[in-house]
C-alpha positions as CSV (number, residue, x, y, z in Angstrom):
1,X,154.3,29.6,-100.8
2,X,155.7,33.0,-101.6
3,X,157.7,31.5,-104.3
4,X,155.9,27.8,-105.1
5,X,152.7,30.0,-105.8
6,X,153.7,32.4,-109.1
7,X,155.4,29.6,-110.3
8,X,152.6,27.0,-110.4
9,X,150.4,29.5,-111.8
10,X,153.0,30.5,-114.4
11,X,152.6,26.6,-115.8
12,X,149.3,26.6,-115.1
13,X,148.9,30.3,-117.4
14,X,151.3,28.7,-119.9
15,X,149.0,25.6,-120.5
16,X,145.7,27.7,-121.0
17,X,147.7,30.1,-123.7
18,X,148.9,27.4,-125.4
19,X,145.2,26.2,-125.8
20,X,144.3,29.2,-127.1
21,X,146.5,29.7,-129.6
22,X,145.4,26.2,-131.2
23,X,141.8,27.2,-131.0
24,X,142.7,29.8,-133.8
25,X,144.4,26.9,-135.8
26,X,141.8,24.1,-135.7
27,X,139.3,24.1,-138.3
28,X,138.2,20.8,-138.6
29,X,137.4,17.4,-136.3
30,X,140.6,15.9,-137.8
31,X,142.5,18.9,-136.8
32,X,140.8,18.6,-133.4
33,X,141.3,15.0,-132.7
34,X,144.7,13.8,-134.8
35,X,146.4,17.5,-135.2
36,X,146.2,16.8,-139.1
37,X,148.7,14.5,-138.7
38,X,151.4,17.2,-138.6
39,X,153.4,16.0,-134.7
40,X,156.6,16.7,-135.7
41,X,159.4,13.9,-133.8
42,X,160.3,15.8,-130.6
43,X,156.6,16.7,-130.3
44,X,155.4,12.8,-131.0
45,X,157.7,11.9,-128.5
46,X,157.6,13.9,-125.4
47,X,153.6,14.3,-125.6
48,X,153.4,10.3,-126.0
49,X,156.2,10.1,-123.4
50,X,154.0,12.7,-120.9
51,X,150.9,11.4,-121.7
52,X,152.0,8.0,-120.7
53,X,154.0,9.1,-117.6
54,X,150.8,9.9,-115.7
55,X,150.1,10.7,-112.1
56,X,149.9,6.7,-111.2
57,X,153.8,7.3,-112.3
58,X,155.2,10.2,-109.3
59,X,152.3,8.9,-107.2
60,X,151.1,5.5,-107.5
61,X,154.2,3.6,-108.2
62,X,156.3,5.6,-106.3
63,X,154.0,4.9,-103.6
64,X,154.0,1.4,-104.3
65,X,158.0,0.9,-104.2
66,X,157.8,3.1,-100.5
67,X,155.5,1.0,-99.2
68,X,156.0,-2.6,-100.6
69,X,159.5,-2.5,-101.7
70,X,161.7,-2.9,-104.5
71,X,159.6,-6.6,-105.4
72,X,157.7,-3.8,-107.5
73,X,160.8,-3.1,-109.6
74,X,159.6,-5.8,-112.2
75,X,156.6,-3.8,-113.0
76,X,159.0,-0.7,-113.8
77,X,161.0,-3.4,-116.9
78,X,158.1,-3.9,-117.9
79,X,156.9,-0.5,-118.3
80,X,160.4,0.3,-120.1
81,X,160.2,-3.1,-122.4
82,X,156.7,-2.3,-123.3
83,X,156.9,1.3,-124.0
84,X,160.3,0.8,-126.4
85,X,158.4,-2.3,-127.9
86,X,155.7,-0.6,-128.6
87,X,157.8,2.1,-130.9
88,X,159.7,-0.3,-132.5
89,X,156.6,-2.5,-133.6
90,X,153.6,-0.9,-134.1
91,X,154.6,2.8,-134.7
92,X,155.2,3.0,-138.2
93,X,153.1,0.4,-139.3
94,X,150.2,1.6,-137.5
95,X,150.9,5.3,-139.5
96,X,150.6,3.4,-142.6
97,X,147.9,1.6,-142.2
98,X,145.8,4.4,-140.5
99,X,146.5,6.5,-143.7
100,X,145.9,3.2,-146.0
101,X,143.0,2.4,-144.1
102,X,140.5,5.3,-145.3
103,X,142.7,8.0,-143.3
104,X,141.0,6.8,-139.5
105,X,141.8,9.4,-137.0
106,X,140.5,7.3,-133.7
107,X,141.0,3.3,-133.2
108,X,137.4,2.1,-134.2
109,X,137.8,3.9,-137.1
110,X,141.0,2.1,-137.9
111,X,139.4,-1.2,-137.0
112,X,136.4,-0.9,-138.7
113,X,138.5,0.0,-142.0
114,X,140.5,-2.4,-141.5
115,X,138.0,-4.9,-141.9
116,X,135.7,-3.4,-143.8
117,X,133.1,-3.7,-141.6
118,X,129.8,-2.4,-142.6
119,X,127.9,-2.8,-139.8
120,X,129.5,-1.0,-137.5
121,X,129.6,-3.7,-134.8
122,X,133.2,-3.5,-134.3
123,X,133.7,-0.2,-134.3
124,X,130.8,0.1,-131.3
125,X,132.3,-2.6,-129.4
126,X,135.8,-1.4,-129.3
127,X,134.2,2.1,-128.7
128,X,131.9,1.1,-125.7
129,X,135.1,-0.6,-124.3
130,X,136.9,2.7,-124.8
131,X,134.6,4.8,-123.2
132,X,134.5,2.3,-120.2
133,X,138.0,2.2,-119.3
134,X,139.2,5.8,-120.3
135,X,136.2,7.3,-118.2
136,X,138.3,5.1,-115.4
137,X,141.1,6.5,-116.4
138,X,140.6,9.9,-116.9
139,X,139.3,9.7,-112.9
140,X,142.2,8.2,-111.6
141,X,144.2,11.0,-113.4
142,X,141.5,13.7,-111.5
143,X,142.1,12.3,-108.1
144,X,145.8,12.9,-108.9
145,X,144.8,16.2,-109.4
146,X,142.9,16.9,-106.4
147,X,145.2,15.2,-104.4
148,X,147.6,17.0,-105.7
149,X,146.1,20.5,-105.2
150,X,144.6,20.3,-102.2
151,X,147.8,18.9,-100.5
152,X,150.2,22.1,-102.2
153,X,147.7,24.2,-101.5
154,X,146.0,23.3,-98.1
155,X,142.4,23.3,-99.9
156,X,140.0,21.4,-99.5
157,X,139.9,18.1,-102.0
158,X,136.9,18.7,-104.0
159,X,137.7,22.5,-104.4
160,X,141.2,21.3,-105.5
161,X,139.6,19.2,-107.6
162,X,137.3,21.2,-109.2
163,X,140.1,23.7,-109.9
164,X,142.4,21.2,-111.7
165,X,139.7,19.8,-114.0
166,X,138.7,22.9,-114.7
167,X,142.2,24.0,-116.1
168,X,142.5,20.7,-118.0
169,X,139.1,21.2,-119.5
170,X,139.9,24.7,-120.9
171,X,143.0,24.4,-122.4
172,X,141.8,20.6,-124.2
173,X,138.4,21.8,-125.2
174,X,139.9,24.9,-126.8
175,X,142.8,23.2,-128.6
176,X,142.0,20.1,-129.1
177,X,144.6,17.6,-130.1
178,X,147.7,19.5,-131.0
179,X,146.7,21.5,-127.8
180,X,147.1,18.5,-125.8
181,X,150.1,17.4,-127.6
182,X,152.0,20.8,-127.4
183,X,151.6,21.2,-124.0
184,X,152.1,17.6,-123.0
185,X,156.0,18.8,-124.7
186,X,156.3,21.5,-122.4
187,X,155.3,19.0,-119.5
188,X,157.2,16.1,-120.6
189,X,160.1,18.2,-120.6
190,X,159.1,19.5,-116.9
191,X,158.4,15.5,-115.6
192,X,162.0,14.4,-116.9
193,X,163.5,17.2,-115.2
194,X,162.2,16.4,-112.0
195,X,162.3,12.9,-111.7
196,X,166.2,13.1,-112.4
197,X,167.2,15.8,-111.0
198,X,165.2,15.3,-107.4
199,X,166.9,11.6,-106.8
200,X,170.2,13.0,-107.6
201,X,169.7,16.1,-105.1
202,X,168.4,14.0,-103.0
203,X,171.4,11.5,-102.7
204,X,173.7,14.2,-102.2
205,X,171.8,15.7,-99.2
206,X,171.8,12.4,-97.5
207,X,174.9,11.8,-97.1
208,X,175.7,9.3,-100.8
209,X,174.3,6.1,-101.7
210,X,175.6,3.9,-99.1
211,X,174.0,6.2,-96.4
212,X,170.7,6.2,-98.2
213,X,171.1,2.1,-98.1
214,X,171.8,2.1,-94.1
215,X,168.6,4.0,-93.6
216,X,166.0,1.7,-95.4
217,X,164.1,-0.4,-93.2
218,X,165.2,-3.8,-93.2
219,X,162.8,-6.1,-95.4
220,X,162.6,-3.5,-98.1
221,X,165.0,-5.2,-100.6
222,X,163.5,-8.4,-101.3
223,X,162.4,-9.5,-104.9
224,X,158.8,-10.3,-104.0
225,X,156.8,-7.7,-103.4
226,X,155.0,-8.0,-99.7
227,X,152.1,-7.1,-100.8
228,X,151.5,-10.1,-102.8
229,X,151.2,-14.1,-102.7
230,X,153.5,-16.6,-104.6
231,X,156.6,-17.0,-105.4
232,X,159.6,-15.0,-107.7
233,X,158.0,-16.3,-110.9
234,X,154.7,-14.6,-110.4
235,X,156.1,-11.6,-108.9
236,X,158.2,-11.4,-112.3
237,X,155.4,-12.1,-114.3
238,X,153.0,-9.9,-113.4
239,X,155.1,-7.3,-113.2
240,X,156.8,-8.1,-117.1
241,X,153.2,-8.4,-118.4
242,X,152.2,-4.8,-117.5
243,X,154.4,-4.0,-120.5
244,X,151.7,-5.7,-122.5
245,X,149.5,-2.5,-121.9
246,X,151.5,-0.5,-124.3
247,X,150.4,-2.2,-127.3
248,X,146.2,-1.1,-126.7
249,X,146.8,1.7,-125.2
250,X,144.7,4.6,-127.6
251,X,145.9,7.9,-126.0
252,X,149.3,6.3,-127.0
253,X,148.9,5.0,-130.4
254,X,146.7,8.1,-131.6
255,X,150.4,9.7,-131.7
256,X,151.5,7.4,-134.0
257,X,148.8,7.5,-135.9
258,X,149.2,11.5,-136.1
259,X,153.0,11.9,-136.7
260,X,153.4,13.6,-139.8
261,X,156.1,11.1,-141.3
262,X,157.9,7.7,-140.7
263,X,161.2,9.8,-140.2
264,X,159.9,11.8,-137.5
265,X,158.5,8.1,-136.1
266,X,162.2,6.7,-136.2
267,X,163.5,9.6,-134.3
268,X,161.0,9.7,-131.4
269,X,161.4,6.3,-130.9
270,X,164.6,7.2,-129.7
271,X,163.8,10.4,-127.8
272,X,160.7,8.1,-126.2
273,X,162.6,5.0,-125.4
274,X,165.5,7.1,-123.9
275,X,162.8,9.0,-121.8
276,X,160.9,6.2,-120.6
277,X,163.9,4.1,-119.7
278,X,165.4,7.1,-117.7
279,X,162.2,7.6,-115.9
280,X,161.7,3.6,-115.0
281,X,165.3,3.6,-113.5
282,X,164.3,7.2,-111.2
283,X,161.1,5.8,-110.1
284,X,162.8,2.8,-108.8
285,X,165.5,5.1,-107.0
286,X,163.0,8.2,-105.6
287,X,161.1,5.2,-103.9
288,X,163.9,3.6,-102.2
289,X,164.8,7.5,-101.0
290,X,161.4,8.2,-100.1
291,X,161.8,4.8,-97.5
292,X,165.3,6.1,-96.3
293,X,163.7,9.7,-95.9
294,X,160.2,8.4,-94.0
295,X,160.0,5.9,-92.0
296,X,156.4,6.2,-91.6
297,X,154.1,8.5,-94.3
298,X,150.4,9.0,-94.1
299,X,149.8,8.4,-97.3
300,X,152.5,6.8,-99.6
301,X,151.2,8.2,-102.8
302,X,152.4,11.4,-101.6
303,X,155.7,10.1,-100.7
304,X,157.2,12.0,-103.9
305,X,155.6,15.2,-103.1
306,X,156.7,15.3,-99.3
307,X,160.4,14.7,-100.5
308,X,160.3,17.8,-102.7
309,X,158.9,19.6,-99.4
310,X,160.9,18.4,-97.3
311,X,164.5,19.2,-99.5
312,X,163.2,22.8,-100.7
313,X,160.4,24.0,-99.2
314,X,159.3,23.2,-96.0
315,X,160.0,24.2,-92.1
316,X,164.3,23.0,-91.9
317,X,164.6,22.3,-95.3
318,X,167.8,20.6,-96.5
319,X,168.5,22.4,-99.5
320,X,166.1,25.7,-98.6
321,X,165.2,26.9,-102.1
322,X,161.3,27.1,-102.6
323,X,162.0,28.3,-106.6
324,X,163.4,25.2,-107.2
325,X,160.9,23.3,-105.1
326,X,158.7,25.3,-107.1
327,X,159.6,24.3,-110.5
328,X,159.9,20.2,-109.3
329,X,156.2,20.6,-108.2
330,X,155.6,22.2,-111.5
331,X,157.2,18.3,-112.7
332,X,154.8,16.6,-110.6
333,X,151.9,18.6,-111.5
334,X,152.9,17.7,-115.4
335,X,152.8,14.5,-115.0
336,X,149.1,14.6,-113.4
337,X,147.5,16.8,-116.5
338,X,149.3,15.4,-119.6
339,X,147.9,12.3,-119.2
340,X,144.5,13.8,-118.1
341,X,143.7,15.7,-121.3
342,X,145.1,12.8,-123.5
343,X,142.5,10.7,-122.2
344,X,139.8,13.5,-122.3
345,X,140.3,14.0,-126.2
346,X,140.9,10.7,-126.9
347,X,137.0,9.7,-124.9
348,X,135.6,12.6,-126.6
349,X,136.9,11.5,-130.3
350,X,135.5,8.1,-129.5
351,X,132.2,9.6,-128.1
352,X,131.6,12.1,-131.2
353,X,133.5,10.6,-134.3
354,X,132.3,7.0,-133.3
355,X,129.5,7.0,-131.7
356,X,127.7,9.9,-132.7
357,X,129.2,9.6,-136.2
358,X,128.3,6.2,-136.6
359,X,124.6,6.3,-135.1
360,X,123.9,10.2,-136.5
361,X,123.8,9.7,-140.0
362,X,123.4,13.5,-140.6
363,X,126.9,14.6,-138.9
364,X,125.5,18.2,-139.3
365,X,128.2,21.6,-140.5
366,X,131.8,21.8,-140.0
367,X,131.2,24.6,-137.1
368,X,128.7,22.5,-135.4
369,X,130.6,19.6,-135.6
370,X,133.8,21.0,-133.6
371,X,131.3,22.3,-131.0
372,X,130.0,19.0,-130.4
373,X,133.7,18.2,-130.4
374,X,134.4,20.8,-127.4
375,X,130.9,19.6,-125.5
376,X,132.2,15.8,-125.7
377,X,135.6,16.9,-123.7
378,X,133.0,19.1,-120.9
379,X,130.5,15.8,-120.8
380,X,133.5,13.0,-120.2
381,X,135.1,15.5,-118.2
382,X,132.1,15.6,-115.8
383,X,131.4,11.9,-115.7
384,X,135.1,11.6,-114.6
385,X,134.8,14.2,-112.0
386,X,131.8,12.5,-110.6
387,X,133.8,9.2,-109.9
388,X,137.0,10.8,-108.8
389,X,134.9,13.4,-106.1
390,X,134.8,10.2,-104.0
391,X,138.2,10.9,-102.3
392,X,138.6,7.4,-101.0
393,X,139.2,6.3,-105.1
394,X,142.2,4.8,-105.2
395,X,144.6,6.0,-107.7
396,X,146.7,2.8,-108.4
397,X,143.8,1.2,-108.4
398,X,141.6,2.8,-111.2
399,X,144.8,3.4,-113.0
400,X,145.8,-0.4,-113.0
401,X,142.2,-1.7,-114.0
402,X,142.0,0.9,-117.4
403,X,145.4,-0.2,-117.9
404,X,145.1,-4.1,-117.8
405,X,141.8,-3.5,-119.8
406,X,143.4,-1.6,-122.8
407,X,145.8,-4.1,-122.8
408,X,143.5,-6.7,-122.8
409,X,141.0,-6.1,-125.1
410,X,143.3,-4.2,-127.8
411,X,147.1,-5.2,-127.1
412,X,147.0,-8.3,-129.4
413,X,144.1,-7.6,-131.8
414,X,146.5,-4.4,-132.9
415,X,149.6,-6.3,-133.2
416,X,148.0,-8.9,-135.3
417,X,145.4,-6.3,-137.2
418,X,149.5,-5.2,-138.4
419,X,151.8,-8.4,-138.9
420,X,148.9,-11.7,-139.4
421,X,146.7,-11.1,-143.3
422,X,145.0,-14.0,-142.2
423,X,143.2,-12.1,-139.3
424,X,139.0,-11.6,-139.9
425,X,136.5,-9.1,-138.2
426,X,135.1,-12.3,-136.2
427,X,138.1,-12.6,-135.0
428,X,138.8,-9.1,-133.7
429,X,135.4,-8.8,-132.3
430,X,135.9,-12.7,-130.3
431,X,139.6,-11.0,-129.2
432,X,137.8,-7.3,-127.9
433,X,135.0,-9.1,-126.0
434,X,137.4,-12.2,-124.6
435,X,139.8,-9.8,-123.1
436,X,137.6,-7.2,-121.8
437,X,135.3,-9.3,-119.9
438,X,138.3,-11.5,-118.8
439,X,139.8,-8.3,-116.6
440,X,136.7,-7.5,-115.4
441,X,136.4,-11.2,-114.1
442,X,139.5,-11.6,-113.3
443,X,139.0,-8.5,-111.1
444,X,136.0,-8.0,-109.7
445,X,134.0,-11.5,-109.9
446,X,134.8,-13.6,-106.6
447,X,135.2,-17.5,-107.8
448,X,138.0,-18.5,-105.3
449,X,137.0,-19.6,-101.9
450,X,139.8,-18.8,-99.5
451,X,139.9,-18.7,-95.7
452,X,138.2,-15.4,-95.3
453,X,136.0,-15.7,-98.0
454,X,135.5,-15.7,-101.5
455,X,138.2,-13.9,-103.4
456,X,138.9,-12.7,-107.2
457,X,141.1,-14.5,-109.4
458,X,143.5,-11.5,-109.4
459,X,143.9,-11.9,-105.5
460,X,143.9,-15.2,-104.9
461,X,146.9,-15.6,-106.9
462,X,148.5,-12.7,-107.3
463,X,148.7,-12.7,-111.2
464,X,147.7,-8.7,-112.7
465,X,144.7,-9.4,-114.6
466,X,146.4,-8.2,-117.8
467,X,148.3,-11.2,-118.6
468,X,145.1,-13.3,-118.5
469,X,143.5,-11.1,-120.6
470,X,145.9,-10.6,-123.2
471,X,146.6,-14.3,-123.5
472,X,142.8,-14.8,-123.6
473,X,142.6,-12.1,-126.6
474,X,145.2,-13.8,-128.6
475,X,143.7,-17.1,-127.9
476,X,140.0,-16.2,-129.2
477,X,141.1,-13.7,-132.0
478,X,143.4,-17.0,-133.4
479,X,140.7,-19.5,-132.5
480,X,138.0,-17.2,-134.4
481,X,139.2,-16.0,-137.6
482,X,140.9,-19.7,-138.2
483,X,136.8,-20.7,-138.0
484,X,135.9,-18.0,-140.4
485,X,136.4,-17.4,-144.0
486,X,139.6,-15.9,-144.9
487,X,139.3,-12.3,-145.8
488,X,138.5,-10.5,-148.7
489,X,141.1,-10.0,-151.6
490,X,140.8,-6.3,-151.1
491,X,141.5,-6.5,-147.4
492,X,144.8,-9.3,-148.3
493,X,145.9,-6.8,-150.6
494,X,145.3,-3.8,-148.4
495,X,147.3,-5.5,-145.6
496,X,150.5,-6.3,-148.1
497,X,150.2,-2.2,-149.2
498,X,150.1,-1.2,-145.5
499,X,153.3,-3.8,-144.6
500,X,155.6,-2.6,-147.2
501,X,157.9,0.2,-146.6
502,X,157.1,3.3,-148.2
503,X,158.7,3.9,-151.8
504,X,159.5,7.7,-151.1
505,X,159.7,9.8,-148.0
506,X,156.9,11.9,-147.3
């Protein structure tokens, strides 16, 4: 503790400067929530890479390939398809048609532009969905936290997670969005570092690859995970369609939305892709050491974190260096906040810019304005904390459901919104309500009688509710706007400005 202590609170220290010094530099909501559309490439694509590599990442799915096996490794293609997907096809296009679109800085906004939507209904719909799932969110990222601190720490979970929120709170509420973003840089770089160079160290201290192998319990190599029912198909399935997630996820396209030209957009995709791709392939591999390593773990979500103890830091260590244990715990801490304050800013820019812009007609002084901005982060922040102070929350499980509902309710309405003119604001509304309620039947409603009972959908057959619920999207948002009257001229027009390339870089 001697050495894993002034490290942590070195990071920690780091963070809350950094969101200082952008609390000088932001003078305005668009500076607060979109950074003035100034994220230069490596910043676009670390912070997107950190702020998608969240806590569920080190914790959850690590702790899901421990304790179910590598049937799981499906759900890590899909992560790496999605995530280089996404780049590829919405990135740039969604830049150009934020900007074309009356300059939105937050996804209603977008949508309701898009549209031209005058009464708002689409912009509240997609912002009450938001709210819903990112307050989920944001609270599985807080139990990451707490579980987090209280286990480096020996505190008790509420105080630990009081003390991480806290921090997170600060350094977003004072920064804002290129706060978030700058320091999401610093941990992205921090994450990568650890989840490569801890499997690697790892391997070595073992004994090599083949001894690793020898160790791991004997039905841990199947393709099905054990966890769930049917056969290869649906294990490959529902592991490919979390990919799908990418394409609705807000915190992730705000970044695309906010870099500050289509150059820098080209090159982070490649800095991104590279990242995430990486970071699939170590998940898989710190799992599979993690089952060599412990036969038996109280708690697999910490399976990552007792590895790291275990090699550097604890009683008999293999490799006995607590610096370096240290700075890998530093890693796994980054990958519990970056994805915390991306959610908190993008909540509050949904709460204030919105809802409160949308319902306040008088939106009041620029100085009042970006307080309001700064209360918005503090009130989410508290809602999560509430949810997540219930230490039996499960982390996968709260990060799974925001996930699938992202996915669902704005995956395929914001590829189409960019590559289908013939789309209509009936039809994104039909697509936003179809996929939303879809998860949450597909999760929570029991229809399926089984032997002990009535089950959900989403256990009864295994399938993750996001494939449903995109499918159901697409379905509704086609079915709808081929019902309605085309759309406008303007809009048509709009769409072919917003598709072509730009003329000159900016």
């Amino acid at each position: 503790m001697a050495w894993i202590l002034p490290v942590l609170v070195l990071y920690i220290t780091a963070m809350l400067v950094i969101g200082w010094l952008f609390f000088k530099k932001t003078a305005s909501p668009a500076d607060f929530f979109i950074g003035g559309r100034r994220l230069g490439c490596w910043v676009a694509a670390l912070s997107t890479y950190a702020s998608d590599m969240s806590g569920w990442l080190v914790m959850g799915l690590v702790g899901a390939f421990y304790a179910y096996g590598t049937g799981r490794i499906w759900m890590a293609v899909g992560f790496a398809l999605g995530s280089v997907l996404n780049w590829l096809l919405v990135a740039r296009r969604l830049r150009r048609y934020s900007l074309t679109a009356k300059d939105s800085i937050t996804i209603p906004e977008y949508l309701e532009s898009r549209f031209r939507d005058s009464s708002h209904t689409l912009r509240i719909i997609s912002a009450f969905f938001i709210l819903f799932f990112f307050t989920l969110y944001t609270a599985s990222g807080f139990v990451a936290c707490g579980t987090f601190f209280s286990f480096i720490f020996g505190m008790d979970y509420h105080l630990a997670l009081l003390a991480g929120v806290l921090v997170i709170v600060i350094y977003t509420s004072l920064g804002g969005f290129q706060a978030v973003c700058w320091t999401d840089l610093v941990q992205g770089i921090l994450l990568l570092i650890t989840v490569i160079g801890v499997p690697i160290i790892a391997v070595a201290l073992l004994g090599g690859v083949t001894k690793v192998v020898s160790e791991l319990p004997s039905p841990f190599l199947p393709a099905i995970p054990q966890d769930k029912p049917g056969s290869l198909a649906v294990s490959i399935i529902s592991g490919l369609t979390y990919g799908l997630g990418y394409f609705g996820l807000p915190h992730i396209l705000i970044r695309f939305m906010a870099a500050k030209n289509e150059r820098a957009i080209n090159r982070a995709a490649l800095i991104a892709g590279a990242a995430t791709v990486l970071t699939m392939g170590a998940v898989v591999i710190i799992g599979i050491i993690g089952a060599a390593m412990f036969p038996v773990a109280p708690d697999p979500e910490k399976v990552f974190i007792l590895m790291i103890q275990k090699m550097f830091t604890g009683a008999g260590a293999l490799l006995p260096i607590p610096l370096l244990g240290g700075i890998f715990f530093c890693g796994i801490c980054s990958a519990v906040m970056s994805t915390a304050d991306s959610q908190l800013i993008m909540t509050a820019s949904v709460l204030l810019n919105d809802i409160h812009g949308t319902l306040v007609q008088n939106k009041g002084e620029l100085k009042h304005v970006l307080r309001l901005s700064r209360l918005s982060v503090v009130a989410v922040s508290f809602l999560a904390y509430v949810i997540a102070s219930d230490q039996s929350s499960a982390l996968s499980f709260l990060a799974s459901n925001a996930w699938s509902g992202f996915g669902s309710c704005f995956g395929a309405l914001i590829l189409l919104s960019l590559y289908w003119r013939r789309l209509t604001r009936s039809g994104a509304v039909a697509g936003i309500l179809a996929g939303g309620l879809t998860v949450i039947i597909w999760d929570y409603i029991p229809l399926v009688r089984a032997a002990g009972g009535w089950m959900n959908p989403g256990e009864a057959t295994g399938i993750y509710s996001l494939g449903p619920g995109f499918c159901m999207s697409l379905f509704c948002i086609y079915v709808t706007s081929m019902a309605t009257r085309p759309p406008s001229g303007e809009i048509q027009r709009e769409f072919e400005l917003a598709a072509a390339p730009p003329l000159f870089e900016e």
